[in-house]
N, C-alpha and C positions, 0 to 999 in steps of 0.2 A: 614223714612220721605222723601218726596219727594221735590224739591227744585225745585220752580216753573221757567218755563221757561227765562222770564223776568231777572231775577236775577240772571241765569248761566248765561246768556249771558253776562249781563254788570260786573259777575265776572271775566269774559275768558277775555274779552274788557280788562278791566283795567290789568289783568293780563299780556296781550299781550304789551301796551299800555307803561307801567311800563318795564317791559323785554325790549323795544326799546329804550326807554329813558336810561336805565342801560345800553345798549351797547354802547352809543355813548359818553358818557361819557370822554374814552380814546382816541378814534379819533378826538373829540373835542380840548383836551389837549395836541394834538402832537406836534406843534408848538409851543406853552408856553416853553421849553428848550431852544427852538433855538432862539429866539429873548429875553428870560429871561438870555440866556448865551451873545450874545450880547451887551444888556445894560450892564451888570457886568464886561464884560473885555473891553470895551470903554471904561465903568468909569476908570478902573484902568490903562490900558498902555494907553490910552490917541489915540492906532494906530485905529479910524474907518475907514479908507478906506479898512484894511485887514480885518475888522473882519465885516462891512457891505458885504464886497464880497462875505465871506465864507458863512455868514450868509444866504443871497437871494440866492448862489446854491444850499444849505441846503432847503431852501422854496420848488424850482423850481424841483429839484427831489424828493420830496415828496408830491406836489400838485396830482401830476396826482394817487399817490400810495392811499394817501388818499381819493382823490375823488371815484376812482375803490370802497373802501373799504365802501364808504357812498352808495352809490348806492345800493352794496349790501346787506347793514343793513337796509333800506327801501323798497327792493323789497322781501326779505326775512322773514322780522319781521311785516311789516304792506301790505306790496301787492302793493307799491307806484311805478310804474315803470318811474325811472329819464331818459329820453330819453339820448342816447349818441348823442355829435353831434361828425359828419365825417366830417369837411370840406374835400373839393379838396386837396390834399397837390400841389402845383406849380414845373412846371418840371425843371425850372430853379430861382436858390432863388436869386430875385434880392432886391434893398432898395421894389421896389413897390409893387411886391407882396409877401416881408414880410410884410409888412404895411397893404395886402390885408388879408392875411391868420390871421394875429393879431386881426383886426376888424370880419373876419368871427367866430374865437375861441371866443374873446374877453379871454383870459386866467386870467387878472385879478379879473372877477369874483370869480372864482375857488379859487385865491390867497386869495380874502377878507374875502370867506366865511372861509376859516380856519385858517389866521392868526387872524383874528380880529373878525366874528361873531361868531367863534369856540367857544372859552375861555366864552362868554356871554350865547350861548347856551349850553354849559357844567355844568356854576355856575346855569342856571333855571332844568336842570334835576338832580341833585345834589338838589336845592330845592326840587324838584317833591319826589325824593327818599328819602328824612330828614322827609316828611310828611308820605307817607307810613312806613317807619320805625318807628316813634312817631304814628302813628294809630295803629301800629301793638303792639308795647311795651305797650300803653294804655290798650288796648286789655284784655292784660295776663297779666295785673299788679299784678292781684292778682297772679299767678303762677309763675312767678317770686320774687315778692318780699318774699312769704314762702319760694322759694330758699335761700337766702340768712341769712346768719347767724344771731342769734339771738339779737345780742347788734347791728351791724346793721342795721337792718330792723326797729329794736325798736330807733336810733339816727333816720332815716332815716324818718319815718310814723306812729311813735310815737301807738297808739294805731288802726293804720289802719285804721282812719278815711276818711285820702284822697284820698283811692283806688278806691273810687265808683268816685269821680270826674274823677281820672285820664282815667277812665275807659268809662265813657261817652265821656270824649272828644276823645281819642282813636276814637270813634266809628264814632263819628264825622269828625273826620278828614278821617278814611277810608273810609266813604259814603262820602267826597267830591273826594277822591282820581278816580272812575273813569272818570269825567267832567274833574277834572285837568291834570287828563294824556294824556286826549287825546284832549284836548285845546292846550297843548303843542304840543302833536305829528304833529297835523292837520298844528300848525305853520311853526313846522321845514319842515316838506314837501312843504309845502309851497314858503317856505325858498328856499330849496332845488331843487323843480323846477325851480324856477328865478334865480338864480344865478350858478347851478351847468346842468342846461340841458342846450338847445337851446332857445334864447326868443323867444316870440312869432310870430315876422318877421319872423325869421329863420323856425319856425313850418307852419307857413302859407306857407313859400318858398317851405320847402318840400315838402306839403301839395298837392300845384300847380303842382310840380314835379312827383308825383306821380296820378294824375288825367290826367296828359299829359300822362305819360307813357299808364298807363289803357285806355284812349282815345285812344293812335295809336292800342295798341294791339287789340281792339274792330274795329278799322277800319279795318287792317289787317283780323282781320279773319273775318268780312263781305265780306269783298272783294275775301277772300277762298273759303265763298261757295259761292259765284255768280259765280266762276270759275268750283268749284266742278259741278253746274247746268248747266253748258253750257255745260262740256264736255259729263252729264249723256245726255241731251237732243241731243246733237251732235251725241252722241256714239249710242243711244240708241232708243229712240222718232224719230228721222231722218232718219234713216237709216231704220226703220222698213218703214214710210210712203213711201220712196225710193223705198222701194222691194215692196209696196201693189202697187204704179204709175206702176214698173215696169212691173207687171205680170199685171194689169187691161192692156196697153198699149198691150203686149204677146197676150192677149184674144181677142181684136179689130184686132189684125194683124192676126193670126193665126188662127182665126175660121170663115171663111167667110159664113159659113150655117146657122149662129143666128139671130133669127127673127131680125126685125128691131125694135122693142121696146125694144125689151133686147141689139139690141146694140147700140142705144141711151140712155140707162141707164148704160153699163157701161162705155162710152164715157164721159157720164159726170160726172161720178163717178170718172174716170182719171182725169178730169181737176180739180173736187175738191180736189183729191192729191195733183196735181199739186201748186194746189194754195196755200195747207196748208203745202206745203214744203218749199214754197216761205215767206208764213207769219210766220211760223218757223227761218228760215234762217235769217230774219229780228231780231224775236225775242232772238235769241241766240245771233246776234252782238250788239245787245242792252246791254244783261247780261254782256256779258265780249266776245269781238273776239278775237280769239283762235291766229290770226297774233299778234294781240298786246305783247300777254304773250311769243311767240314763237322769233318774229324780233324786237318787240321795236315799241314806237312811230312813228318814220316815216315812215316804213311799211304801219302801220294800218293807219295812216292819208293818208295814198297814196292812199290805197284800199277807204276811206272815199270818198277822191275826185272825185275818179275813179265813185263811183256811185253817186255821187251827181250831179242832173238835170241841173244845170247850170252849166258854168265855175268858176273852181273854184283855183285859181292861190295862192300853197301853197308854201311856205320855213322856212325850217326848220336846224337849228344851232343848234345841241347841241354834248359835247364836249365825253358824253360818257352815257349810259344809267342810266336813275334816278330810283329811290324807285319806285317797283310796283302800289305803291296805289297813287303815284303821275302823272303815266303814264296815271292808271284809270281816274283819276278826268278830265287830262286832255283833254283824247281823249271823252270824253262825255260832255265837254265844248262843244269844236268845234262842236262835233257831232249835241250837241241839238241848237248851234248857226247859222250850217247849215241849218238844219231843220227848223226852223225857219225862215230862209230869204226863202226858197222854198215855205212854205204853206201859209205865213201870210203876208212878206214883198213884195211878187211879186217881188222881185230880177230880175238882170239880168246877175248879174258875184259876184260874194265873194273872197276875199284875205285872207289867213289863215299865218299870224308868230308867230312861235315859237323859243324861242332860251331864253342861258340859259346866265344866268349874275350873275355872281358868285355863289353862293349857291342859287340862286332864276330862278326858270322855269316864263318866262312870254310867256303867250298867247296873241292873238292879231286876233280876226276874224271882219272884214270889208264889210261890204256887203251896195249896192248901192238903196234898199229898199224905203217902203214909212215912215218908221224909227214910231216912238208915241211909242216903248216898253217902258213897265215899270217893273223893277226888283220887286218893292213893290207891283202890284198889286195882286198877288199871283198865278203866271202863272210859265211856267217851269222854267224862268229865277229865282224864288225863290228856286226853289229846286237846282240850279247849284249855287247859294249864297250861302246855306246850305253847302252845298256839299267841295267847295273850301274855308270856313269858320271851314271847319270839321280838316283840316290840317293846319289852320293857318294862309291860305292864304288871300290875299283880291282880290275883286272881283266887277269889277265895268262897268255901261252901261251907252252909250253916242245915246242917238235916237230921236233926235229935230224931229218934225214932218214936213215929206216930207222927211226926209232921211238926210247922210247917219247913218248907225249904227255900233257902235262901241263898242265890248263886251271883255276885257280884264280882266284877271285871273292872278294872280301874286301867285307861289307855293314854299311855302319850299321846295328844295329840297337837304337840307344837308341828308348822311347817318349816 
């Protein structure tokens, strides 16, 4: 006979369901001695101060032993994983951050669930198992009670008439037993997350913690291969267009017997080398310039200044070099807020500072323009909001119209 899917299921259920409930039984009851021995020798020597003390270190070294042991009777028996929480532990324990680490634990929950909801949640799986066991004795009434000797059985059920009751209900009561078991079970988990994990603040706080983390790491290795590309295109792409200038330039020098149409075609063939080495050259200090990764921020802002079309009067304060990906952000501030006062504001000088105040990089470029920028209209200045909003930072423009204009970036820069 085959035993339709449905019905193994919710036998294995209840089986699994019941087994979890049976184990907790005695973890539940751990604490019932030590507060039951308590009350009993208060009453009688009358000394509670020594025997509340002994009592509550008796608690305090067996919370954590118990909790270990509930965790893994729900990750084990039902699949229920009770998060641990880690606080920080504090490198030096003063009143305030024991007070801090207390509130981050909260350890009294741990205490309540097993001095005081233990014993409650004990006596309902203790119900749970009194009904499977009455379903199950229902059951086999008839097979047990033929066990049982014969003036027995006969004081006991007289001519066996209330076997077939006893026997329905049995049935009864074990077709209610898988809903019960696991109405229960679903509770104490329940339970068990609230009181024995992290609340829900604390899971959110993590939560956050762990999306900043995956955030840097995501910017970092963006920032890997924009580097990774500049050096292929440097190493690579450059260097070839290099040797083709080079030998077209060889060919114009060296062969003065070529008609003049072929060498006004490869004259201009050089120059458009020429030129895509140039827009190359552009392109790669765009990616990521090779000075930045090699000497640092002021370096690369020195080279910036150096080609930018107007004067451009920079200073730079900082006390030792920051986070790669904060060097980035900021040398493509400046970068795109030079740019900007050259093609659009009509400039006629720019001021660039930088300098670091305490754990924070602030930038500060200045330019004397005809100023109407707007961060929100969705121009480059949204993509450098993006950008120095990707680390944390904030990022803010000041351009009344007629000028002047004022693009400031403020960067984490703890390591």
């Amino acid at each position: 006979m085959t035993i339709p899917t449905g019905l193994r299921r919710t036998v294995l259920r209840a089986q699994r369901d019941t087994g979890f409930l049976a184990a907790g039984v005695l973890p539940h009851l751990a604490l019932v001695p030590v507060w039951s021995w308590a009350a009993t020798t208060t009453a009688r020597t009358g000394n509670w101060l020594l025997t509340v003390s002994m009592s509550a270190a008796l608690v305090l070294l067996g919370t954590p032993v118990l909790t270990a042991v509930q965790r893994a009777r729900y990750r084990v028996l039902i699949g229920v994983d009770v998060p641990r929480l880690t606080p920080t532990t504090p490198e030096q324990w003063t009143w305030a951050s024991t007070a801090r680490w207390l509130a981050a634990t909260r350890p009294w929950r741990k205490i309540g669930y097993h001095l005081l909801l233990g014993p409650l949640l004990a006596l309902l799986e203790l119900l749970v198992l009194a009904v499977a066991a009455a379903g199950l004795a229902g059951v086999i009434a008839y097979a047990w009670a033929w066990a049982l000797p014969t003036g027995i059985r006969q004081d006991w059920f007289g001519n066996l008439t209330q076997l077939p009751a006893y026997t329905a209900a049995g049935l009864l009561l074990l077709c209610a037993l898988p809903w019960t078991a696991r109405a229960v079970a679903r509770a104490e988990a329940r339970l068990a997350l609230g009181l024995l994990g992290p609340s829900r603040a604390q899971r959110l706080q993590e939560r956050v913690d762990q999306l900043a983390v995956s955030r840097t790491d995501l910017i970092e290795a963006v920032d890997a291969e924009r580097r990774r590309i500049e050096r292929d295109l440097h190493d690579g792409t450059q260097q070839r267009l290099v040797s083709l200038a080079v030998n077209l330039g060889l060919a114009i020098a060296t062969r003065p017997d070529l008609p003049s149409d072929a060498r006004e075609e490869i004259a201009r063939a050089h120059l458009e080398a020429k030129e895509a080495i140039a827009e190359l050259n552009d392109l790669v200090r765009g990616l990521h310039p090779a000075v930045l990764e090699d000497r640092g921020l002021d370096a690369a802002l020195s080279g910036l200044a150096a080609r930018t079309p107007l004067p451009v009067r920079l200073r730079v304060n900082l006390e030792e070099r920051v986070a790669p990906n904060v060097e980035s952000v900021a040398y493509f501030v400046i970068s795109e807020a030079l740019t900007n006062a050259t093609k659009h504001a009509n400039a006629t000088r720019a001021e660039v500072i930088v300098r670091q105040v305490d754990e924070v990089l602030r930038v500060r470029v200045t330019d004397d323009g005809l100023g109407g920028a707007d961060a929100a209209a969705g121009t480059g200045l949204t993509g450098l909001a993006k950008r120095v909003g990707s680390l944390d930072g904030a990022f803010h423009v000041s351009s009344p119209v007629g000028g002047p204009t004022t693009i400031t970036a403020e960067l984490p820069c703890a390591r």
